[in-house]
Backbone as XML, in Angstrom:
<?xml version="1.0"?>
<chain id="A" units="angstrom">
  <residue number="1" name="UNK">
    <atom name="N" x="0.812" y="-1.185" z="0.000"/>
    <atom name="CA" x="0.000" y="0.000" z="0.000"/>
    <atom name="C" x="0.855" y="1.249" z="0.000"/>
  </residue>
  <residue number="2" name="UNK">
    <atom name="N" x="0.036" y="2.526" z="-0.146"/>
    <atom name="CA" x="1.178" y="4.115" z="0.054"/>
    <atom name="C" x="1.336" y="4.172" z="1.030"/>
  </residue>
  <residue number="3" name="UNK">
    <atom name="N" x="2.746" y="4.599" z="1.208"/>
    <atom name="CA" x="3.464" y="5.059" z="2.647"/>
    <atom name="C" x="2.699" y="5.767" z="2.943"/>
  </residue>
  <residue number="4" name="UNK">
    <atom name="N" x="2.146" y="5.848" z="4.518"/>
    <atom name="CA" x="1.389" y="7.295" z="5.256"/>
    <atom name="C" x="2.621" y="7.738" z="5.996"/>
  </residue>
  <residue number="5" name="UNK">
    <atom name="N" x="2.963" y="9.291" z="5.520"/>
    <atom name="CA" x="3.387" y="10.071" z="6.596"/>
    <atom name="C" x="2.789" y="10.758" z="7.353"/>
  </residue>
  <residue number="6" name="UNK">
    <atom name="N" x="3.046" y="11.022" z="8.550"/>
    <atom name="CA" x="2.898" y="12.158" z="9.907"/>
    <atom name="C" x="3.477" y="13.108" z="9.511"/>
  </residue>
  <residue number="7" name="UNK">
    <atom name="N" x="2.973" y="13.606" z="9.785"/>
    <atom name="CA" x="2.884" y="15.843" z="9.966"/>
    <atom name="C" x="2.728" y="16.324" z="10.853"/>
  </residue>
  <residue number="8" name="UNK">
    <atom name="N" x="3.112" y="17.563" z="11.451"/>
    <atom name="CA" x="3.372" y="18.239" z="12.837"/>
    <atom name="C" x="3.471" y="19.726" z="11.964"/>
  </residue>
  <residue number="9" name="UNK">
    <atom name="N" x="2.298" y="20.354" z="13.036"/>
    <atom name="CA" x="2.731" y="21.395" z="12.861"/>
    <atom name="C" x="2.742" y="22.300" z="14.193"/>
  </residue>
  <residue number="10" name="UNK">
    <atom name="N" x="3.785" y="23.152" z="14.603"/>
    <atom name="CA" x="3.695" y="23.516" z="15.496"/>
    <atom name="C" x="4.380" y="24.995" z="15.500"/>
  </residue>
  <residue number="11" name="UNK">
    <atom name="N" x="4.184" y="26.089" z="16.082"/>
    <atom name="CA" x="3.933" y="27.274" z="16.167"/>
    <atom name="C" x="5.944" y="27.835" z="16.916"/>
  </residue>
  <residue number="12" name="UNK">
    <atom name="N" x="6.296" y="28.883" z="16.666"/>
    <atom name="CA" x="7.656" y="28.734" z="17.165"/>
    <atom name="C" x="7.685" y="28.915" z="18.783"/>
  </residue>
  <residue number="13" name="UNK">
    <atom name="N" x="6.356" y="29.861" z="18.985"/>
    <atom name="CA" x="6.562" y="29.995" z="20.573"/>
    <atom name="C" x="6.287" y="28.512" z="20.814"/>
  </residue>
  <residue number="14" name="UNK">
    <atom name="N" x="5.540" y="27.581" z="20.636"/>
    <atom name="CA" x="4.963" y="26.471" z="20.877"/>
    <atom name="C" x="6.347" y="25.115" z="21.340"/>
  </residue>
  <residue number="15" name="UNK">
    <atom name="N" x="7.302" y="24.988" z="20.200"/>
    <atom name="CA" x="8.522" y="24.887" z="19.349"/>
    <atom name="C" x="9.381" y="25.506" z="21.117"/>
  </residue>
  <residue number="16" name="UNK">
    <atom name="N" x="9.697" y="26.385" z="21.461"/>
    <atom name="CA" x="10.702" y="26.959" z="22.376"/>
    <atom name="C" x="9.859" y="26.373" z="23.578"/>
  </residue>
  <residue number="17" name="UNK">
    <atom name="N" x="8.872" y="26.474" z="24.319"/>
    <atom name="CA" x="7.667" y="25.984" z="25.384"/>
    <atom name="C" x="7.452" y="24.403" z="25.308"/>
  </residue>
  <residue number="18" name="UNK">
    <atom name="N" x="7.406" y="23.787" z="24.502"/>
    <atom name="CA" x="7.308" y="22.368" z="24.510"/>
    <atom name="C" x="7.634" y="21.248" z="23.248"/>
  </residue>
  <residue number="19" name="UNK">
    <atom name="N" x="7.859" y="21.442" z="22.512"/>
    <atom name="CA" x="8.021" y="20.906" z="21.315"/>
    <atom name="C" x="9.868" y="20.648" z="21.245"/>
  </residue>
  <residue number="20" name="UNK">
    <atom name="N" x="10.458" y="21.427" z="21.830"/>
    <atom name="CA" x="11.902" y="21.534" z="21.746"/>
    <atom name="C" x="12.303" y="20.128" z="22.826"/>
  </residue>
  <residue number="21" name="UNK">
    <atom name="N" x="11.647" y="19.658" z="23.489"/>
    <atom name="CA" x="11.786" y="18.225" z="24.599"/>
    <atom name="C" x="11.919" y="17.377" z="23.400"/>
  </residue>
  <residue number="22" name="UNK">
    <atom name="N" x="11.035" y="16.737" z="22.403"/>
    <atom name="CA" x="10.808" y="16.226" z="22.045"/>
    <atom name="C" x="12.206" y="16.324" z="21.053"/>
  </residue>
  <residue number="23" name="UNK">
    <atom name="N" x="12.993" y="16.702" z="20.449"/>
    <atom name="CA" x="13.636" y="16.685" z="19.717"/>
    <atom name="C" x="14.918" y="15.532" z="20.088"/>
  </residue>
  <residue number="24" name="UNK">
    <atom name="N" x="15.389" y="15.216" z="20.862"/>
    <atom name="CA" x="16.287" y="14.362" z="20.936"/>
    <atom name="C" x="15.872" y="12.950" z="20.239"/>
  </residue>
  <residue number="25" name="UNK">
    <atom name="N" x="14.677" y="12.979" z="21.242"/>
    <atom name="CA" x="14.444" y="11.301" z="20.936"/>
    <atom name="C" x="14.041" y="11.582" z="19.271"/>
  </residue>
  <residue number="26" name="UNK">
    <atom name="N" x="12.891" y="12.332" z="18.693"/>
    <atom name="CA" x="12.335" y="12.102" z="17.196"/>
    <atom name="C" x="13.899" y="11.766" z="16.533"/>
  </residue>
  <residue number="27" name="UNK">
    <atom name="N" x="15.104" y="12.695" z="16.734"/>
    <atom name="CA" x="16.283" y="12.448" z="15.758"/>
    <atom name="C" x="16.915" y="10.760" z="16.666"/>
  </residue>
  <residue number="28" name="UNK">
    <atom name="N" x="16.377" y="10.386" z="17.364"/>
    <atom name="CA" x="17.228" y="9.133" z="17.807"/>
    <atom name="C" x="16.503" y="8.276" z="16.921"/>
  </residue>
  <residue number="29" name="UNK">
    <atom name="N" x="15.059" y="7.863" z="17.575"/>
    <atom name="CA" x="13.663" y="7.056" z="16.748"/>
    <atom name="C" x="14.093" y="7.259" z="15.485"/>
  </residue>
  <residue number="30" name="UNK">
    <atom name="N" x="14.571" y="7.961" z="13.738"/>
    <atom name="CA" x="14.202" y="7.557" z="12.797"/>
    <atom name="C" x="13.263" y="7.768" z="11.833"/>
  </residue>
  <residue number="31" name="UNK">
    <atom name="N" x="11.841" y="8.179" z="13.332"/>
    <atom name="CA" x="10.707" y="8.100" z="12.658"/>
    <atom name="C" x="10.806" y="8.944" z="11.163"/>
  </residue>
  <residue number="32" name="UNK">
    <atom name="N" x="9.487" y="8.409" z="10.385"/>
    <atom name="CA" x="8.967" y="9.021" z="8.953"/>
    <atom name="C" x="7.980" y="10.269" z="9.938"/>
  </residue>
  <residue number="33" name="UNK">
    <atom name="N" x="8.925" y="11.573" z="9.794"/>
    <atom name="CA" x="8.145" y="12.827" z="10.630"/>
    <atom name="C" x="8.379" y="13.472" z="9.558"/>
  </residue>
  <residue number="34" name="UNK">
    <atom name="N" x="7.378" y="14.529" z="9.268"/>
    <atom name="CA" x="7.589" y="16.204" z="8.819"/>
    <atom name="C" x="7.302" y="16.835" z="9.560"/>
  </residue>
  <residue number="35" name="UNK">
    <atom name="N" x="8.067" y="18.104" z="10.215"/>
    <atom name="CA" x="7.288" y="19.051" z="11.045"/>
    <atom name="C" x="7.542" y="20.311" z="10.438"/>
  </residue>
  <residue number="36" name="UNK">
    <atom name="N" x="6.674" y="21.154" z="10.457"/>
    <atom name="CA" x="6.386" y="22.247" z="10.103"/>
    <atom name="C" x="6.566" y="23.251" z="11.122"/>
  </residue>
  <residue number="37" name="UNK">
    <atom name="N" x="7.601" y="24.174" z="11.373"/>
    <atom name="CA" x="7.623" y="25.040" z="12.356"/>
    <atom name="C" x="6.957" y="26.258" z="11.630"/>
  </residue>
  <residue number="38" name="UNK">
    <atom name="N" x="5.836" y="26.647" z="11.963"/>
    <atom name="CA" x="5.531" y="28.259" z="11.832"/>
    <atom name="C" x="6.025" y="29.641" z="12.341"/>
  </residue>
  <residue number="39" name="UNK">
    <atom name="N" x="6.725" y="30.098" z="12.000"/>
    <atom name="CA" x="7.849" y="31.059" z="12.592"/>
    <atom name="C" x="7.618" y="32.304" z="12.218"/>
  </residue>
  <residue number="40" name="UNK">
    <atom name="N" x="6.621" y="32.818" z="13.260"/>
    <atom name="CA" x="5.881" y="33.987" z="13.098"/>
    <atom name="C" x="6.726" y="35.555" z="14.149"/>
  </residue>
  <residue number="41" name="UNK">
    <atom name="N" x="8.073" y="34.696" z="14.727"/>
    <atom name="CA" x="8.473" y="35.642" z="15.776"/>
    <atom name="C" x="7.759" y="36.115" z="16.968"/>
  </residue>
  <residue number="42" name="UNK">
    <atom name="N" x="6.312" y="35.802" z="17.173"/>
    <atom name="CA" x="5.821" y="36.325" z="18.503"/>
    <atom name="C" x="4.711" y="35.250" z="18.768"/>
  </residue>
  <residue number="43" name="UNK">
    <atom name="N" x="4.167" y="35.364" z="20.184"/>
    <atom name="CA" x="3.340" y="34.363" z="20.532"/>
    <atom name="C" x="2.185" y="35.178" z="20.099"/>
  </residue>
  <residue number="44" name="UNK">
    <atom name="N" x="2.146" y="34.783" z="18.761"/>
    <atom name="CA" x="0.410" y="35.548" z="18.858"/>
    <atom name="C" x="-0.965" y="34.954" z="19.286"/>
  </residue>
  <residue number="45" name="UNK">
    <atom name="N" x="-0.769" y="34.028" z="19.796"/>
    <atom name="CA" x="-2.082" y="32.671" z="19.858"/>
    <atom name="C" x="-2.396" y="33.794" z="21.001"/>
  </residue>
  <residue number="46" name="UNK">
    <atom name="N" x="-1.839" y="33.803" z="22.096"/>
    <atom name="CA" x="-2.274" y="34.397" z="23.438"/>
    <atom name="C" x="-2.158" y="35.749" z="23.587"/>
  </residue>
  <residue number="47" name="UNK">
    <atom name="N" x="-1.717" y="36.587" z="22.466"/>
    <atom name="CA" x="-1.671" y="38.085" z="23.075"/>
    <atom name="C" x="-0.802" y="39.180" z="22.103"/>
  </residue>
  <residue number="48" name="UNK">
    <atom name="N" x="0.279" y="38.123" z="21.518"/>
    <atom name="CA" x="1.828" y="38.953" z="21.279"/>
    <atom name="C" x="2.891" y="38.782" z="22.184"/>
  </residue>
  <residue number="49" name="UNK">
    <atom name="N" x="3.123" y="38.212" z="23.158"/>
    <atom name="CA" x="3.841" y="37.934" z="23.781"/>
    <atom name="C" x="5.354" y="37.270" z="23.715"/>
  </residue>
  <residue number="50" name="UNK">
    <atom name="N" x="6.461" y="37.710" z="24.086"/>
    <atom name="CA" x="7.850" y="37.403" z="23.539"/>
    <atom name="C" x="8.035" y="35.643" z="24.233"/>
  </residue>
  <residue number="51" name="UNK">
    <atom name="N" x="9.015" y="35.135" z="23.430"/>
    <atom name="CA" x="9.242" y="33.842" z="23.718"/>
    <atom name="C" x="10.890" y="33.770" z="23.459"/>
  </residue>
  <residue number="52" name="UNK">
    <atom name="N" x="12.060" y="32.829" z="23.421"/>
    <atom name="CA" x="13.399" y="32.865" z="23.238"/>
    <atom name="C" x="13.604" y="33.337" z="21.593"/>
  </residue>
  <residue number="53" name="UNK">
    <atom name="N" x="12.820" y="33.393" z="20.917"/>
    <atom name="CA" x="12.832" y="33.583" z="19.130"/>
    <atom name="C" x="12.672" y="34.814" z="18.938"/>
  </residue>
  <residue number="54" name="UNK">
    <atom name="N" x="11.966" y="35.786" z="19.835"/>
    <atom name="CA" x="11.795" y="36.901" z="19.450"/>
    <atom name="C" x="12.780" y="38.129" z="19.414"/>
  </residue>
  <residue number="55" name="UNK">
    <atom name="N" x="12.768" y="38.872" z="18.777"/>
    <atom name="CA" x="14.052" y="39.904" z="18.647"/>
    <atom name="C" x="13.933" y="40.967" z="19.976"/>
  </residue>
  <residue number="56" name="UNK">
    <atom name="N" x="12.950" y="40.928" z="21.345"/>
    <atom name="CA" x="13.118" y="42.024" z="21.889"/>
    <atom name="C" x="12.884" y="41.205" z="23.182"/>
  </residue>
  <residue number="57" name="UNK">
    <atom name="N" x="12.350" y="42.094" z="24.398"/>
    <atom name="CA" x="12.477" y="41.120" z="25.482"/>
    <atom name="C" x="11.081" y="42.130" z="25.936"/>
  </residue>
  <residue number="58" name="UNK">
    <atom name="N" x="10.703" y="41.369" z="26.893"/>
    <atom name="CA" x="9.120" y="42.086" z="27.559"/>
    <atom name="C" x="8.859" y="43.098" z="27.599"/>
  </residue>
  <residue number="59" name="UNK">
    <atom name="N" x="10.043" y="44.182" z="27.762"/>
    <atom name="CA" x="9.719" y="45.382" z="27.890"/>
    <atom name="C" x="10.348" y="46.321" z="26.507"/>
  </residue>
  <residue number="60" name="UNK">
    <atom name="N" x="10.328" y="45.435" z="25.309"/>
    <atom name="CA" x="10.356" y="45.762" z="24.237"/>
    <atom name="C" x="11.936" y="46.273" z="24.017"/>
  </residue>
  <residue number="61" name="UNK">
    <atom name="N" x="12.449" y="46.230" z="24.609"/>
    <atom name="CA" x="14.103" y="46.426" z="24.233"/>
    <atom name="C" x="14.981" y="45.342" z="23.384"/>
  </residue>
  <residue number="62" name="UNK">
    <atom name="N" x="15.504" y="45.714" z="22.326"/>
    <atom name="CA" x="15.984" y="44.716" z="21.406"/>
    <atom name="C" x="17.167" y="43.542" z="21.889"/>
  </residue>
  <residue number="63" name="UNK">
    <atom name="N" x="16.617" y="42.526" z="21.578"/>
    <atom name="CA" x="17.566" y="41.858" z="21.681"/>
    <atom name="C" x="18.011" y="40.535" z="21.000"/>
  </residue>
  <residue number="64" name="UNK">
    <atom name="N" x="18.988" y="39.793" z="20.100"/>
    <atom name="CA" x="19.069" y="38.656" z="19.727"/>
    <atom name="C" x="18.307" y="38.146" z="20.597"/>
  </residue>
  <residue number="65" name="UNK">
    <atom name="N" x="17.505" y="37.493" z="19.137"/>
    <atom name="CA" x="16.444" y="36.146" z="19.145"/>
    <atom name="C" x="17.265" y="34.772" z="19.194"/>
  </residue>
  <residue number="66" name="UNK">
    <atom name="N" x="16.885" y="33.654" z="20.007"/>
    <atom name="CA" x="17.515" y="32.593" z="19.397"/>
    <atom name="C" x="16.873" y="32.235" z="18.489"/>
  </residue>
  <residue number="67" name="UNK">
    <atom name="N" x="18.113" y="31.402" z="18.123"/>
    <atom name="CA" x="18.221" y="30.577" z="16.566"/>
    <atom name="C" x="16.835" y="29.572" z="16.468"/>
  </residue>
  <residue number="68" name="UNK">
    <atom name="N" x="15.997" y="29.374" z="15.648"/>
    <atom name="CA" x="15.350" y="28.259" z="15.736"/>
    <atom name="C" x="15.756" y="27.182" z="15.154"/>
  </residue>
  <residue number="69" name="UNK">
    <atom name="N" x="16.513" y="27.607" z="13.624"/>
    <atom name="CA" x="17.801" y="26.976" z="12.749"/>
    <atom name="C" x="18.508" y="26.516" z="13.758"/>
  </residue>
  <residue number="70" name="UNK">
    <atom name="N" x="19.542" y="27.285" z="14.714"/>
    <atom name="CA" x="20.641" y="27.138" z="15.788"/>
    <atom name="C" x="19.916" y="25.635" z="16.191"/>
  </residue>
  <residue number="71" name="UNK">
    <atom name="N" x="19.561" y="25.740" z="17.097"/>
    <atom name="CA" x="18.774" y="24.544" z="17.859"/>
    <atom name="C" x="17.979" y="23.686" z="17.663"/>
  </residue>
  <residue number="72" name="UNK">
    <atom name="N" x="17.780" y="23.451" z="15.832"/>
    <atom name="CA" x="17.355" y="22.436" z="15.325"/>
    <atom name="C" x="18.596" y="21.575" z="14.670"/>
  </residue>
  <residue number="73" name="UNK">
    <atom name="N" x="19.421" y="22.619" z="14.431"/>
    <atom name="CA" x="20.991" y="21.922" z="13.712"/>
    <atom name="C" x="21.679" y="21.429" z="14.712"/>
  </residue>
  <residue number="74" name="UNK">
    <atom name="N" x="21.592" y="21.838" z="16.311"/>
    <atom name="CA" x="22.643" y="21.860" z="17.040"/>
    <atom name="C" x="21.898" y="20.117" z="17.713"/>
  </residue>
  <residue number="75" name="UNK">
    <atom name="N" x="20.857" y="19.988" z="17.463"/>
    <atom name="CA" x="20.188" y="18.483" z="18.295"/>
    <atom name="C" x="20.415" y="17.489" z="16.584"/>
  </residue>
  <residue number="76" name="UNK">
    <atom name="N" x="20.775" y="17.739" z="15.838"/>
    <atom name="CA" x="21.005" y="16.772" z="14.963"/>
    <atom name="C" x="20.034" y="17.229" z="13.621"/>
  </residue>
  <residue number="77" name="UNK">
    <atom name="N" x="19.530" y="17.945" z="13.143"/>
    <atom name="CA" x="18.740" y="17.839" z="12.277"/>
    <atom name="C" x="19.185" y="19.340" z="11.301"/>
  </residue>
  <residue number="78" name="UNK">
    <atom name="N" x="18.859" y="19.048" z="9.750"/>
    <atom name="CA" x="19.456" y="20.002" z="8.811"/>
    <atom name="C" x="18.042" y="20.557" z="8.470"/>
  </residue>
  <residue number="79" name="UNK">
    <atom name="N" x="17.408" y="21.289" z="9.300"/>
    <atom name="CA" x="16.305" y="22.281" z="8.510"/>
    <atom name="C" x="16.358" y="23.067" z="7.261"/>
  </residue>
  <residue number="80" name="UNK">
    <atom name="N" x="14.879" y="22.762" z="6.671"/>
    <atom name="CA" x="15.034" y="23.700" z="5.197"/>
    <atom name="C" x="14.136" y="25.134" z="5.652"/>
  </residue>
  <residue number="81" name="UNK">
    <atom name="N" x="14.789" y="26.250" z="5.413"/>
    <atom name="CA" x="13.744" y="27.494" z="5.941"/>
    <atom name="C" x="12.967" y="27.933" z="4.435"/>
  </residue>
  <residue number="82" name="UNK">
    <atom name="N" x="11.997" y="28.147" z="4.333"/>
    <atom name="CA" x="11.106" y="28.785" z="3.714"/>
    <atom name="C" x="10.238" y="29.807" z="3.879"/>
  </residue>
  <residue number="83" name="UNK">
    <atom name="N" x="9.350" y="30.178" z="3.334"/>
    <atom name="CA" x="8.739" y="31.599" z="3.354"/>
    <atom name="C" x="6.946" y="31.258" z="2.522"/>
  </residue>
  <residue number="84" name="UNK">
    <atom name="N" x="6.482" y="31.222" z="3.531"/>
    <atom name="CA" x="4.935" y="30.991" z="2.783"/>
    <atom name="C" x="4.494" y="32.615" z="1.776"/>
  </residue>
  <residue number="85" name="UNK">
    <atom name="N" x="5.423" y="33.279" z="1.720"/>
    <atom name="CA" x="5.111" y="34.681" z="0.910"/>
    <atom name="C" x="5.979" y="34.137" z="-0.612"/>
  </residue>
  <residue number="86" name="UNK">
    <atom name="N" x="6.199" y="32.994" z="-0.527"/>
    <atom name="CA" x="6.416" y="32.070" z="-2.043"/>
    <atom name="C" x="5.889" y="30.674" z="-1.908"/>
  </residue>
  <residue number="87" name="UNK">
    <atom name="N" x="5.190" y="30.715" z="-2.371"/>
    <atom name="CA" x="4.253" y="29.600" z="-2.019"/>
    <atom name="C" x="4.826" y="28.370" z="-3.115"/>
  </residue>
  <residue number="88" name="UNK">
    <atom name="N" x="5.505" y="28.738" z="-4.220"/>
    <atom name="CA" x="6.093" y="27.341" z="-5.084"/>
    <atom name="C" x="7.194" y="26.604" z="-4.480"/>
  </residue>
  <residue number="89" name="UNK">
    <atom name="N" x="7.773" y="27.683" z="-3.941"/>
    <atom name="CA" x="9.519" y="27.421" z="-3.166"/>
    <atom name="C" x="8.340" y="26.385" z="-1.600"/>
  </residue>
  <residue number="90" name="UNK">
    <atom name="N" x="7.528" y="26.993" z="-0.905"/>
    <atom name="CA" x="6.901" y="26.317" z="0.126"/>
    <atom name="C" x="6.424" y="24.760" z="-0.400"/>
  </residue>
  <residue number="91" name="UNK">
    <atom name="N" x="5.965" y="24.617" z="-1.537"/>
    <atom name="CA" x="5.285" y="23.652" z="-2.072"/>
    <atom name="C" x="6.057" y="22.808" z="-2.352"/>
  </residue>
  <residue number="92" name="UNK">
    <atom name="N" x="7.364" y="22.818" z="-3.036"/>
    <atom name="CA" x="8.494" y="22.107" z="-3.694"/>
    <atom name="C" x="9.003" y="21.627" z="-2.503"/>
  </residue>
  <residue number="93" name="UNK">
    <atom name="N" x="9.398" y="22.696" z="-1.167"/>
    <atom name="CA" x="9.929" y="22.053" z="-0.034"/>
    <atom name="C" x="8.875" y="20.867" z="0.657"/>
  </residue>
  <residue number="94" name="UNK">
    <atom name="N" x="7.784" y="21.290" z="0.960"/>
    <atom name="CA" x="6.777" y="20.471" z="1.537"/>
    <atom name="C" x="7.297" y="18.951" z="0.436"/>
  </residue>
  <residue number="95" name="UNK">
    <atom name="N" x="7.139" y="18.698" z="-0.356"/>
    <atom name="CA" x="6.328" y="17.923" z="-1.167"/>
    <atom name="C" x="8.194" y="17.429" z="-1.093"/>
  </residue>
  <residue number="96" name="UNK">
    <atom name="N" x="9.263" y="17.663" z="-1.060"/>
    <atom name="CA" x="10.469" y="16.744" z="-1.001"/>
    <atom name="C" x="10.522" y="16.328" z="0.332"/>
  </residue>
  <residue number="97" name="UNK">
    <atom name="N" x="10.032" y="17.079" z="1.739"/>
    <atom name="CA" x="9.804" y="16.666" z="3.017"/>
    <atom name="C" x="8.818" y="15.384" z="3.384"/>
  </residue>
  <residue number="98" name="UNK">
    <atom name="N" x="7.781" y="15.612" z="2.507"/>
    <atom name="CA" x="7.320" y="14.329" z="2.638"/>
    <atom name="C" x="7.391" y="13.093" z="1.489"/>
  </residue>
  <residue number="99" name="UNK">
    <atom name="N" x="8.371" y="13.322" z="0.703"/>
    <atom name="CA" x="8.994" y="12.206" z="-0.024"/>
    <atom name="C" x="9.816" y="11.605" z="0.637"/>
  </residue>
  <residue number="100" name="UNK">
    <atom name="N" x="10.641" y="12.074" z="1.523"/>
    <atom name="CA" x="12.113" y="11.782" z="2.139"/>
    <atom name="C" x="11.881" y="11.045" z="3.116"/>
  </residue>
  <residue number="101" name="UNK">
    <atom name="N" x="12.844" y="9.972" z="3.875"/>
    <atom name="CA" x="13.002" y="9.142" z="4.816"/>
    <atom name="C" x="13.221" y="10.307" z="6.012"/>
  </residue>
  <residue number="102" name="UNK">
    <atom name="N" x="12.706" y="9.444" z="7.768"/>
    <atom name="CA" x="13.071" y="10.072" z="8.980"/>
    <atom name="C" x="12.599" y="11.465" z="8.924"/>
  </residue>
  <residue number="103" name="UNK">
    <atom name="N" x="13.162" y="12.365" z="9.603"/>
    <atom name="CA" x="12.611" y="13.515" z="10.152"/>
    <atom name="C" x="12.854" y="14.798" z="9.419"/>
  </residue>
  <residue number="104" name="UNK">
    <atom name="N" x="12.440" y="15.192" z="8.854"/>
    <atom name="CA" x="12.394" y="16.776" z="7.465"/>
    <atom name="C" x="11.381" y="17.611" z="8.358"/>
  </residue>
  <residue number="105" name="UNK">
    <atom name="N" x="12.429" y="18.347" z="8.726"/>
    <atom name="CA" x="11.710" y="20.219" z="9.473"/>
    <atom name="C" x="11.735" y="21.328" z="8.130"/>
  </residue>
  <residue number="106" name="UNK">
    <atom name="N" x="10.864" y="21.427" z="8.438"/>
    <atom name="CA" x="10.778" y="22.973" z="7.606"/>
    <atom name="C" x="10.485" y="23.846" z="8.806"/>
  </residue>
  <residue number="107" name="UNK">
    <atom name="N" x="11.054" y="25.539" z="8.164"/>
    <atom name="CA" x="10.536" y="26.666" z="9.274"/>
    <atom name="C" x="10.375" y="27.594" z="8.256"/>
  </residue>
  <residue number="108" name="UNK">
    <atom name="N" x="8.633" y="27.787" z="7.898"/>
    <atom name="CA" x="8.187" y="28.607" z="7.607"/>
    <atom name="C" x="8.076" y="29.880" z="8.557"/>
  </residue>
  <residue number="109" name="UNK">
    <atom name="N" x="9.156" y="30.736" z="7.572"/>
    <atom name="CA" x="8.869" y="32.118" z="8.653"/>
    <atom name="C" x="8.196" y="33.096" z="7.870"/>
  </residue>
  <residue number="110" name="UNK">
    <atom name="N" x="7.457" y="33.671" z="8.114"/>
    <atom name="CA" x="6.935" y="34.575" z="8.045"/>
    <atom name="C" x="5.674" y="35.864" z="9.225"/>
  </residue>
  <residue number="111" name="UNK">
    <atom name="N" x="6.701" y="36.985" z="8.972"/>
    <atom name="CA" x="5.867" y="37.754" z="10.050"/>
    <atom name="C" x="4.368" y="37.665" z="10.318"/>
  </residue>
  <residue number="112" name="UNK">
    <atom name="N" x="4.039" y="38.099" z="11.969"/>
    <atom name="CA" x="2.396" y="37.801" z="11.843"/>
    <atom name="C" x="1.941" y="39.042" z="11.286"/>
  </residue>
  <residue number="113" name="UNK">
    <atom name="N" x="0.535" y="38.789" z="10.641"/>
    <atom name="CA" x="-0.087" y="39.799" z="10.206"/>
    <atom name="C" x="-0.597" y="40.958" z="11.297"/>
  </residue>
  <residue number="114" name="UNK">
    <atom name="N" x="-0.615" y="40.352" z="12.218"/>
    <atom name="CA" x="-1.522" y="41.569" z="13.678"/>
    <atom name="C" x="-0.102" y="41.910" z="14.064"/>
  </residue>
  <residue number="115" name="UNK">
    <atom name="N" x="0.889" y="41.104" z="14.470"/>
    <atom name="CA" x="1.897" y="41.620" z="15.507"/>
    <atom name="C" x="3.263" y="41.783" z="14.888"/>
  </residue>
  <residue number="116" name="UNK">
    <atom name="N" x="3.085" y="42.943" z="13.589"/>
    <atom name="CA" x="3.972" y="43.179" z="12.721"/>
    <atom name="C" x="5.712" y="43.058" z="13.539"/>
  </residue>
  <residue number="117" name="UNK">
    <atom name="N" x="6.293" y="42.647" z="12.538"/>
    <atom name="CA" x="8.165" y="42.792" z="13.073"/>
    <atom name="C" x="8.727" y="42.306" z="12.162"/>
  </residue>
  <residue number="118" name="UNK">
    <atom name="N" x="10.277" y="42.614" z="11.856"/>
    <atom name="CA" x="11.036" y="42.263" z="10.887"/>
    <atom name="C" x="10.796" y="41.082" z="10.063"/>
  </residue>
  <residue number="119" name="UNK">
    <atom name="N" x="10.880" y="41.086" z="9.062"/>
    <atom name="CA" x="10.603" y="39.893" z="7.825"/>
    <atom name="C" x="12.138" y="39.509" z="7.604"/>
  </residue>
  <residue number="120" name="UNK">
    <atom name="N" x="11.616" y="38.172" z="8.436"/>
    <atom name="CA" x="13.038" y="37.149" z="8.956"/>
    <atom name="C" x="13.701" y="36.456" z="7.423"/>
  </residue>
  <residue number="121" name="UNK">
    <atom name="N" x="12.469" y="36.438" z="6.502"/>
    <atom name="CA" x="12.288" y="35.809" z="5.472"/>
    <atom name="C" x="12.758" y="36.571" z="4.171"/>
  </residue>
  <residue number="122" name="UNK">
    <atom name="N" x="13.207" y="37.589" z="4.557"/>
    <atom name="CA" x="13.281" y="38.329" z="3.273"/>
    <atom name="C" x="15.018" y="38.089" z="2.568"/>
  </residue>
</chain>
């Protein structure tokens, strides 16, 4: 029968808060994963709120964001970054991520629409 792959998609504040545990074992396991990081730079689900990715700190003073690249390369894994503001380049990546064996991250970044900030993607 066709291979079924798993898909994940998960949000970057989400990704830094709980999703980042999980990374040892998925690159130990093998598994047939795609995950999709959405890399919007701010927690917008709950408010706008800063998380380790964001470029400023609570009281809005700038500061290096961590890497989401950094700390997906640094636990074992070669992320492809993309930009849903090209949707063929998004499509071509998706669609070799879930052709491919074991674990294929993508990090779609692109700024949120409500909680404007630098276009990581450009």
């Amino acid at each position: 029968g066709a291979r079924q792959r798993v898909v994940c998609l998960i949000g970057d504040s989400s990704f830094f808060h709980s999703g980042i545990n999980a990374l040892p074992s998925l690159v130990q396991s093998g598994a047939d994963l795609t995950v999709v990081i959405l890399d919007n730079g701010v927690t917008a689900l709950t408010g706008g709120q800063v998380h380790p990715g964001t470029s400023h700190d609570e009281r809005g003073s700038a500061r290096p964001g961590e890497s989401i690249e950094a700390v997906l390369r640094a636990a074992g894994v070669d992320p492809q970054v993309v930009s849903p503001n090209r949707p063929e380049e998004m499509r071509s990546a998706l669609d070799g991520a879930l052709a491919g064996r074991g674990l294929n991250v993508l990090v779609a970044q692109v700024p949120c629409v409500r909680y404007i900030q630098e276009d990581k993607s450009a």
